[in-house]
MIRO-113256 format. One record per residue (C-alpha): residue in one letter; y negated, z negated, x negated; residue number from 1. Coordinates in steps of 0.2 Angstrom, whole numbers. Layout:
BEGIN
@rest->a; c2->Y; c3->Z; c1->X; nr->NUM $
...
This chain:
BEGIN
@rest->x; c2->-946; c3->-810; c1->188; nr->1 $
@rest->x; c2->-929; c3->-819; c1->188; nr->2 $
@rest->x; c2->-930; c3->-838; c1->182; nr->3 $
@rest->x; c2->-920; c3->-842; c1->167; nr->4 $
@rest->x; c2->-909; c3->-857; c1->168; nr->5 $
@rest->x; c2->-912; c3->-873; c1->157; nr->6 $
@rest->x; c2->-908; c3->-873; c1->141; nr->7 $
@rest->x; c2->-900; c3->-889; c1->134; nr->8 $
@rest->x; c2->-911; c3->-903; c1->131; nr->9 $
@rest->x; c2->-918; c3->-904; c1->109; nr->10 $
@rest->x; c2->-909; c3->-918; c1->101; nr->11 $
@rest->x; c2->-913; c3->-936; c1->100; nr->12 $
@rest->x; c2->-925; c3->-934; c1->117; nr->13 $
@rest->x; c2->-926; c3->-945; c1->133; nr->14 $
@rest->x; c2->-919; c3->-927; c1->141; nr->15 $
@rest->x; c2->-906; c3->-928; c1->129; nr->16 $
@rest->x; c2->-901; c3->-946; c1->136; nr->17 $
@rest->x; c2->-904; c3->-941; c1->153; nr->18 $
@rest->x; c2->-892; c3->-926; c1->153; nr->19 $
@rest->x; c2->-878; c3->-935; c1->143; nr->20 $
@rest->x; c2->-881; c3->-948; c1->157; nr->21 $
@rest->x; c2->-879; c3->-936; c1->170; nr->22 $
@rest->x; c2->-865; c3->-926; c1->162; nr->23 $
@rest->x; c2->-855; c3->-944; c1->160; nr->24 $
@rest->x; c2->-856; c3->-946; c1->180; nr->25 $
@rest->x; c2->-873; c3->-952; c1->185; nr->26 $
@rest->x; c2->-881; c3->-945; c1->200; nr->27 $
@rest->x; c2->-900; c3->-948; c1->203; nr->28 $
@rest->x; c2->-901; c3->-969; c1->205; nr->29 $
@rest->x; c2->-879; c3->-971; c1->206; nr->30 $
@rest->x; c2->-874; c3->-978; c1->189; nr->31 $
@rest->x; c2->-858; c3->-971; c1->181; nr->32 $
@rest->x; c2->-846; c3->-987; c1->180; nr->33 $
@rest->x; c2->-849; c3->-992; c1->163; nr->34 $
@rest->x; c2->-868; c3->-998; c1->166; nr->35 $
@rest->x; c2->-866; c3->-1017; c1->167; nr->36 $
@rest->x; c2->-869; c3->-1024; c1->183; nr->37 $
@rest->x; c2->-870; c3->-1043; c1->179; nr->38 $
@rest->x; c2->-887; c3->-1050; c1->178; nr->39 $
@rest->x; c2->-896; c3->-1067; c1->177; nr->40 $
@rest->x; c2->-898; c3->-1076; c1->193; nr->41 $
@rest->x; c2->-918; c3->-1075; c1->195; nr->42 $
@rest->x; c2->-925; c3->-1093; c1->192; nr->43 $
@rest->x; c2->-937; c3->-1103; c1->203; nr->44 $
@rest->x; c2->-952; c3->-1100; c1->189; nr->45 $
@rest->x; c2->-950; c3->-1081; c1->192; nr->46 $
@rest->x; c2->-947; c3->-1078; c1->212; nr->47 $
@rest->x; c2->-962; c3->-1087; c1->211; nr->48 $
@rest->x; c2->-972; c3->-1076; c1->201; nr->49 $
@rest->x; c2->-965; c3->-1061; c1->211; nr->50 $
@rest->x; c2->-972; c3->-1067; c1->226; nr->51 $
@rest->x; c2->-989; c3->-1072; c1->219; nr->52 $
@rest->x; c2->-990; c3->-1054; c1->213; nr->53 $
@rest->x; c2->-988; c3->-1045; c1->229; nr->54 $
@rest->x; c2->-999; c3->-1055; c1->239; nr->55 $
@rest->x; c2->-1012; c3->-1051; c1->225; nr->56 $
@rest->x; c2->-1009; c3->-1032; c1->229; nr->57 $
@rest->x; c2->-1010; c3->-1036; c1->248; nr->58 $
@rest->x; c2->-1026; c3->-1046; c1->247; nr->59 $
């Protein structure tokens, strides 16, 4: 039996936002250009935290 292809996705879905993101030039983890790429420098308090964490999960 012959697969069908995918229908497109029902409105107001994460598949609906996912394929809209797709269609508007994402590719798996690359971005389209208009996803903002200018964030907070990580403060002291949290690379701190971040390091306590995964030596809880190696531990």
């Amino acid at each position: 039996m012959a697969e069908q292809a995918p229908e497109s996705p029902e409105p107001d879905s994460d598949a609906e936002a996912l394929y809209a993101l797709i269609a508007a030039g994402g590719f798996w983890r690359i971005a389209p250009d208009w996803v903002p790429r200018q964030y907070a420098e990580p403060t002291r308090e949290l690379t701190d935290r971040v390091r306590h964490g995964l030596r809880r999960l190696i531990t």
